[in-house]
C-alpha positions as CSV (number, residue, x, y, z in Angstrom):
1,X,3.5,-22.9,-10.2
2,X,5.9,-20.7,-7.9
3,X,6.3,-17.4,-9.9
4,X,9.6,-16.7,-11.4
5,X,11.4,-13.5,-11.8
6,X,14.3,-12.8,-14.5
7,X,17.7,-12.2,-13.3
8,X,18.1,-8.6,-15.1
9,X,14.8,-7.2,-13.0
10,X,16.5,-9.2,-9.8
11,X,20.1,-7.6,-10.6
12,X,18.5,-4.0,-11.1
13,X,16.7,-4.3,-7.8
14,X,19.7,-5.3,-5.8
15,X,20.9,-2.2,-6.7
16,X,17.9,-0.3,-5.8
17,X,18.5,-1.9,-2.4
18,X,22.4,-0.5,-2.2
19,X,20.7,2.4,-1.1
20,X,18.6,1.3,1.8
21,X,18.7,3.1,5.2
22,X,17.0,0.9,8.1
23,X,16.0,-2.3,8.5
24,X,12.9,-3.4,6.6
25,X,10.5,-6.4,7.9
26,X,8.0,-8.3,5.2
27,X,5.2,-10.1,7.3
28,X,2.9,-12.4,5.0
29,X,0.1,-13.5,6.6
30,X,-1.5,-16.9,5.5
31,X,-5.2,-17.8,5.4
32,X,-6.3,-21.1,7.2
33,X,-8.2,-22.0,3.6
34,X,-7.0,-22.3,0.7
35,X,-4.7,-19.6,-0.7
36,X,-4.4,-19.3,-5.0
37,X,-1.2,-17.4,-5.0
38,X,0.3,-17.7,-1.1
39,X,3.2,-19.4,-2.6
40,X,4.5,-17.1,-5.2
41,X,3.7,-14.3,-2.5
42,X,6.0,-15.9,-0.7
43,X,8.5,-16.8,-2.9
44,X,8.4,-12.8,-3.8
45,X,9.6,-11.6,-0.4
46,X,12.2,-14.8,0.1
47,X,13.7,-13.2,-3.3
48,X,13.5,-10.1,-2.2
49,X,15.0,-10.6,1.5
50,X,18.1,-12.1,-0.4
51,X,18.8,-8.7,-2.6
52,X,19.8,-7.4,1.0
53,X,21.0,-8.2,4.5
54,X,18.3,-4.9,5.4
55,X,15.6,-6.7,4.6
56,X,13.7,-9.7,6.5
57,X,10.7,-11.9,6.3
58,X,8.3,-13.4,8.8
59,X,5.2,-16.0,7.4
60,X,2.8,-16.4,9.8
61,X,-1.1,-17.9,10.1
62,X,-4.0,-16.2,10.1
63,X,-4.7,-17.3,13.8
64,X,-1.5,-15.7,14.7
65,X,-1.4,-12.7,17.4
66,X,0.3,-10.4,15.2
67,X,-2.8,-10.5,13.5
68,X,-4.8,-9.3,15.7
69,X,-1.9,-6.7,16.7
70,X,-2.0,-5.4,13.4
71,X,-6.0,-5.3,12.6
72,X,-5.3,-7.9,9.6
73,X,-8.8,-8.2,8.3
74,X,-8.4,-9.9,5.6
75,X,-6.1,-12.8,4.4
76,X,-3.3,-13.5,2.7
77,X,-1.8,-9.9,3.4
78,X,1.7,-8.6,3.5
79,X,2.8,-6.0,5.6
80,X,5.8,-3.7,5.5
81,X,7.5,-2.3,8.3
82,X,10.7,-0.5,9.1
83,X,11.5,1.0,12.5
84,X,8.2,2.1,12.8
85,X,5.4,-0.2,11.9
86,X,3.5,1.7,9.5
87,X,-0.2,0.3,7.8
88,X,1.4,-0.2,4.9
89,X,-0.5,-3.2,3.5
90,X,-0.9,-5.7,0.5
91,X,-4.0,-8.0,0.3
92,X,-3.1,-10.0,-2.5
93,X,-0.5,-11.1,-4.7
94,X,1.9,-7.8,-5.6
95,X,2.9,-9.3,-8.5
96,X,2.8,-7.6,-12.4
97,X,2.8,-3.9,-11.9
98,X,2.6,-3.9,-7.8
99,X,5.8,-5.8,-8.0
100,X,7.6,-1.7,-8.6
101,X,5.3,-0.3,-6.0
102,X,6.2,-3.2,-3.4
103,X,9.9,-2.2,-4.0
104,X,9.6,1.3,-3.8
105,X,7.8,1.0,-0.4
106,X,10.4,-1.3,1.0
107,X,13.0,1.9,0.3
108,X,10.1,4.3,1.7
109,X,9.8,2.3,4.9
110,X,13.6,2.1,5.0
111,X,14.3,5.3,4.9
112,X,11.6,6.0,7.5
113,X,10.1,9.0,5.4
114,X,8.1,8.5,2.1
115,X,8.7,10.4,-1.6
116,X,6.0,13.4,-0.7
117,X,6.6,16.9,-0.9
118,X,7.5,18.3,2.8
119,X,4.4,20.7,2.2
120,X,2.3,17.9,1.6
121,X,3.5,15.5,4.3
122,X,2.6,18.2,7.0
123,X,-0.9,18.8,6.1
124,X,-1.5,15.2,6.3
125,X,0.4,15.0,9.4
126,X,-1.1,17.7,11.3
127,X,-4.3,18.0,9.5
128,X,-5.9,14.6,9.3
129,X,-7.5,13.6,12.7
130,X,-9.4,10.8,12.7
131,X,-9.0,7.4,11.2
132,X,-9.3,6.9,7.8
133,X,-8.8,3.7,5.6
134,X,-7.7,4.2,1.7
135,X,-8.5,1.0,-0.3
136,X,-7.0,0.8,-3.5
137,X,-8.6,-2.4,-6.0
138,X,-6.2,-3.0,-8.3
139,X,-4.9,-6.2,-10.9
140,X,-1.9,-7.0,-11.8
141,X,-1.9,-5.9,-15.5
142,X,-3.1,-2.3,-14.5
143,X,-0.2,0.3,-15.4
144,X,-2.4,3.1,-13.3
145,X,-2.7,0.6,-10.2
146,X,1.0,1.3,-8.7
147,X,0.6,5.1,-8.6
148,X,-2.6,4.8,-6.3
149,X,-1.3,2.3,-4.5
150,X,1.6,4.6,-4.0
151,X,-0.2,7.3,-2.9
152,X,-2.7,5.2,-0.3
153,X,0.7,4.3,1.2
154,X,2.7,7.5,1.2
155,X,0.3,8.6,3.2
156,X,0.0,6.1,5.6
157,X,3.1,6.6,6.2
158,X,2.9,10.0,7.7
159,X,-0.1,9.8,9.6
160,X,-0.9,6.3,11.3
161,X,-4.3,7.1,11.8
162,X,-4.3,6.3,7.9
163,X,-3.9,2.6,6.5
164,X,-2.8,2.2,2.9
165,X,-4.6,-1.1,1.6
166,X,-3.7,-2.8,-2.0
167,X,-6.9,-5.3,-2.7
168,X,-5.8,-7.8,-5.5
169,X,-9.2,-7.1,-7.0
170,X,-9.7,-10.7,-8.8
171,X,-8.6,-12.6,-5.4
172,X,-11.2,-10.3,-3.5
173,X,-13.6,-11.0,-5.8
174,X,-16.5,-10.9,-3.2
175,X,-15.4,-7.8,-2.0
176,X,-14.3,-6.2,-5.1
177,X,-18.6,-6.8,-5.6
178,X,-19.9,-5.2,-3.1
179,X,-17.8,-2.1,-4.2
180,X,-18.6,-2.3,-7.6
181,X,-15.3,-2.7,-8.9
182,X,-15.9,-2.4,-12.7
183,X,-12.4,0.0,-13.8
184,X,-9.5,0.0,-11.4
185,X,-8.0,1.5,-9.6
186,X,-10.9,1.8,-7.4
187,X,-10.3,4.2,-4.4
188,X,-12.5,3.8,-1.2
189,X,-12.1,5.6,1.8
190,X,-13.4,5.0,5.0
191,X,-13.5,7.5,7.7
192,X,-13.8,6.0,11.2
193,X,-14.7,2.4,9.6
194,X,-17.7,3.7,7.3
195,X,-17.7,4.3,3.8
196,X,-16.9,7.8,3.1
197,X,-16.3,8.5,-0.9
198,X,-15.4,6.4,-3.8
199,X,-13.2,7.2,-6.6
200,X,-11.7,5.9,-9.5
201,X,-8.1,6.1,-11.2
202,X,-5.2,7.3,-10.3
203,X,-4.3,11.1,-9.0
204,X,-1.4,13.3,-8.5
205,X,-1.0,13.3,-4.3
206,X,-2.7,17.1,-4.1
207,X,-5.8,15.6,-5.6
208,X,-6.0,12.3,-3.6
209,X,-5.4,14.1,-0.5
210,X,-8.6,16.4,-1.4
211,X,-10.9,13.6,-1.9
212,X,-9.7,12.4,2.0
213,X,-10.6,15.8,3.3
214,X,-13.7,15.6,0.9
215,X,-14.5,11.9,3.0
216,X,-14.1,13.7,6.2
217,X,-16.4,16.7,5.7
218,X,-14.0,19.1,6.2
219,X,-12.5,22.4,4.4
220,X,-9.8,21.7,2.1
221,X,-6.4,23.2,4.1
222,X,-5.6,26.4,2.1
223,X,-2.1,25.6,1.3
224,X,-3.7,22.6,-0.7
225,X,-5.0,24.7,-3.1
226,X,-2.0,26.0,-5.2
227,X,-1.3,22.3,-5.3
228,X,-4.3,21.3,-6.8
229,X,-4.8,24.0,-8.8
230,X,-1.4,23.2,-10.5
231,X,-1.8,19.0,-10.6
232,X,-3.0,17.7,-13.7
233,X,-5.2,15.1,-13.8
């Protein structure tokens, strides 16, 4: 069954998207197996590219050489990319909750700057030197999901050595294993492609920008502290 969305949620969107700045691209990636929820996914972004003439789609297969251009790992994915082609990703279905956070990333990436504090945005910018890999499990019925997922992707944003990955938790199952998923979110991050910390829930940005720094062994920028020391948690 193709999911639906109600016309007031697709009306309120379309004004959302009054606002956009730049051109926005949606590439869905399919797996050459079987796919559970492929057909809603896309269904979501054909909706979506309709609410404006900013916004496009691409579908293509997991063999394809975008693929590999991007460093798709793992399939069915969605990527979303303005001007710049940030690793903004979705591995799974953003449906239920990740529905908002999809949205609010296609304005992000329009706008070609994401909703972090300038302070904030420069420490990761200049700061964070090597590659690191946030990996937010979520599901769908998890209020707390979008505002990690959020996070994972504001950040990739302004740094790409960081990529911002939403894991569907329940179409990863296997994967969602091997981490121990138990409570989502679950945060991992990777730090040159090795596991470097895990974390669970979801944190104001000072905090979750601590925990990278915490990942890659390395002092916590001085200017981070008033922030954390004034986030609650």
């Amino acid at each position: 069954m193709v999911i639906q969305i109600d016309r007031e949620t697709l009306e309120e969107v379309r004004k959302m998207f009054r606002n956009l700045g730049g051109n926005v691209v949606l590439r869905f990636f399919r797996p050459s197996g079987e796919c559970r929820f492929c057909e809603d996914t896309e269904k979501i972004v054909e909706i979506l590219s309709s609410l404006s003439d900013k916004i496009s789609y691409e579908i293509h297969v997991e063999e394809s050489s975008l693929a590999d251009k991007f460093n798709v790992d793992m399939f069915p994915a969605l990527l979303v990319h303005g001007e710049k082609e940030y690793n903004v990703r979705f591995f799974g279905i953003p449906a239920g909750y990740e529905f908002g956070a999809l949205i609010e990333d296609i304005i992000d990436v329009s706008m070609g700057r994401p909703s972090l504090s300038g302070k904030l945005a420069k420490i990761v910018a200049e700061k964070i030197k090597k590659r690191v890999r946030i990996m937010v499990f979520v599901t769908p019925t998890c209020p707390y999901c979008p505002l990690a997922v959020r996070t994972a992707h504001k950040l990739a944003m302004v740094n790409p050595l960081i990529t911002g990955d939403m894991i569907e938790a329940l179409e990863f199952e296997e994967l969602a294993n091997q981490y121990s998923v138990y409570a989502v979110p679950k945060n991992v991050i990777k730090v040159d492609g090795e596991d470097a910390l895990e974390f669970e829930g979801a944190a104001p940005d000072p905090y979750f920008i601590a925990q990278i720094f915490k990942a890659l062994k390395e002092p916590l920028p001085e200017e981070l502290l008033d922030d954390i020391s004034n986030s609650e948690i």
